[in-house]
C-alpha positions in Angstrom: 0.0 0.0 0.0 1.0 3.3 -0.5 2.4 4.8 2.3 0.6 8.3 1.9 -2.8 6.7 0.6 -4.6 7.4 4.1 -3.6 10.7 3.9 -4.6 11.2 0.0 -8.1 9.3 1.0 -8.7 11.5 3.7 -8.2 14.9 2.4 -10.0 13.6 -0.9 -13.3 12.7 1.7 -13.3 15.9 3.3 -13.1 17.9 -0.3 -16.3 15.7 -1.4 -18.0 17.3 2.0 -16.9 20.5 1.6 -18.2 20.6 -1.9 -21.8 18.7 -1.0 -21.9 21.3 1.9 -20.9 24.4 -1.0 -23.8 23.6 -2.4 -26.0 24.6 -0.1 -24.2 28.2 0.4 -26.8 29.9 -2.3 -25.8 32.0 -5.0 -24.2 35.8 -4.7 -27.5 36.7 -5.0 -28.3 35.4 -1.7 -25.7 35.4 0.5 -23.8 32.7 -1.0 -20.4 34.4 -1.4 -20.4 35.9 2.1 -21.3 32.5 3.2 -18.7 30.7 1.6 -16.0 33.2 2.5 -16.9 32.8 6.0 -16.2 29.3 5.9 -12.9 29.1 3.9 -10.8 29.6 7.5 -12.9 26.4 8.6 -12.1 24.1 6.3 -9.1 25.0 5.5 -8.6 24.2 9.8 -10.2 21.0 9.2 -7.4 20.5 6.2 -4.4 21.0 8.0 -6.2 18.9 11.2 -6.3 16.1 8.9 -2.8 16.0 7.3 -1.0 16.8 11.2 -3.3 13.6 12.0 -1.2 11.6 9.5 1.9 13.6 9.8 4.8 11.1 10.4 5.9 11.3 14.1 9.7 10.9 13.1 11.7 7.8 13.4 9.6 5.0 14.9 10.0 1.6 16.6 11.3 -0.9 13.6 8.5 -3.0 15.0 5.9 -0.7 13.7 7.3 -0.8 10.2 5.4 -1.6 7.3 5.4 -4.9 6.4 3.9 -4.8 3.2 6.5 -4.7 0.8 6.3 -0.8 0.3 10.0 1.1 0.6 11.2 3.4 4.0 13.8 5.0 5.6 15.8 2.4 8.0 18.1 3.1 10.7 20.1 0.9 13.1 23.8 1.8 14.4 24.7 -1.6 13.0 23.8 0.1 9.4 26.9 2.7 10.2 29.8 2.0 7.6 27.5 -0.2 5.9 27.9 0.2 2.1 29.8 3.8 2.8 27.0 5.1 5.0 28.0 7.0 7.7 24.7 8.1 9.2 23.3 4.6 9.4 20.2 5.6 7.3 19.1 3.5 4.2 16.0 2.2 1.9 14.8 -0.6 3.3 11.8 -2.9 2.5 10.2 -6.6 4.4 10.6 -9.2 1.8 9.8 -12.6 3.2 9.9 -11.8 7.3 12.5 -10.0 6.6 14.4 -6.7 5.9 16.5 -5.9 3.4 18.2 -3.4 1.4 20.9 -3.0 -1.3 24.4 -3.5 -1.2 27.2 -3.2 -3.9 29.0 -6.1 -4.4 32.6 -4.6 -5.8 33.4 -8.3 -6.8 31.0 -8.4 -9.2 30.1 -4.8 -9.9 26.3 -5.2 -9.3 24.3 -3.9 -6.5 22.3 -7.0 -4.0 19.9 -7.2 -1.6 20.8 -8.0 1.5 19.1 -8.8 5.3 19.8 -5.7 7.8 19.0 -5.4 11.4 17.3 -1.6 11.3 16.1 -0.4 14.9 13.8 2.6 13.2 12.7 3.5 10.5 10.3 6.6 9.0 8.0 6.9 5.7 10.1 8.0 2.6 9.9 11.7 2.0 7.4 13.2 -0.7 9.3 13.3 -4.0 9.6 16.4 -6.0 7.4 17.2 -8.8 4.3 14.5 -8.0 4.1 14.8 -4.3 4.5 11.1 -4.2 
């Protein structure tokens, strides 16, 4: 699943009620405008209630990762040095029970997969361009 779906759902079910609710608000003729003027400061409160909802709370027990196949951010100290990495931060993903992430092989000039022992891990970022 993707890791920002809930978030996508959500905000999409709250712009379907703002816009059965818009049309009650009338026309300009009748108040309409003022109405929905009024009510932008609402709902854009109700907005930015839902994404801080589903904000990520930082790194996070590895326990609680997801388990689904779907790509995050691991880190363990172990991870330190691994590959080059000095920070101890990588892609990760579970793939049968376990997790793993890549690894160049200089031997054979080709990149593998390999089991890791994360402690944390967090969603991946947004990317540029399609906020996925």
């Amino acid at each position: 699943m993707d890791t920002y779906q809930p978030i996508f759902d959500a905000v999409r079910a709250a712009l379907v009620g703002l816009e059965q609710e818009m049309r009650t608000w009338g026309t300009i003729d009748d108040g309409g405008l003022y109405i929905a003027v009024t009510q932008v400061d609402r709902w854009a409160d109700r907005l930015a209630a839902i994404l801080a909802s589903h904000a990520a709370p930082g790194w996070q027990p590895i326990a609680t990762a997801p388990t689904d196949g779907a790509a995050f951010l691991a880190y363990g100290e172990s991870l330190i040095g691994f590959d080059f990495n000095p920070i101890g931060i990588v892609e990760a993903r579970f793939d049968r029970g376990r997790i793993i992430s890549a690894d160049w092989n200089r031997g054979y000039g080709l990149w593998n997969t390999v089991p890791i022992e994360p402690t944390h891990w967090m969603p991946l970022p947004l990317t540029p361009g399609n906020g996925r």
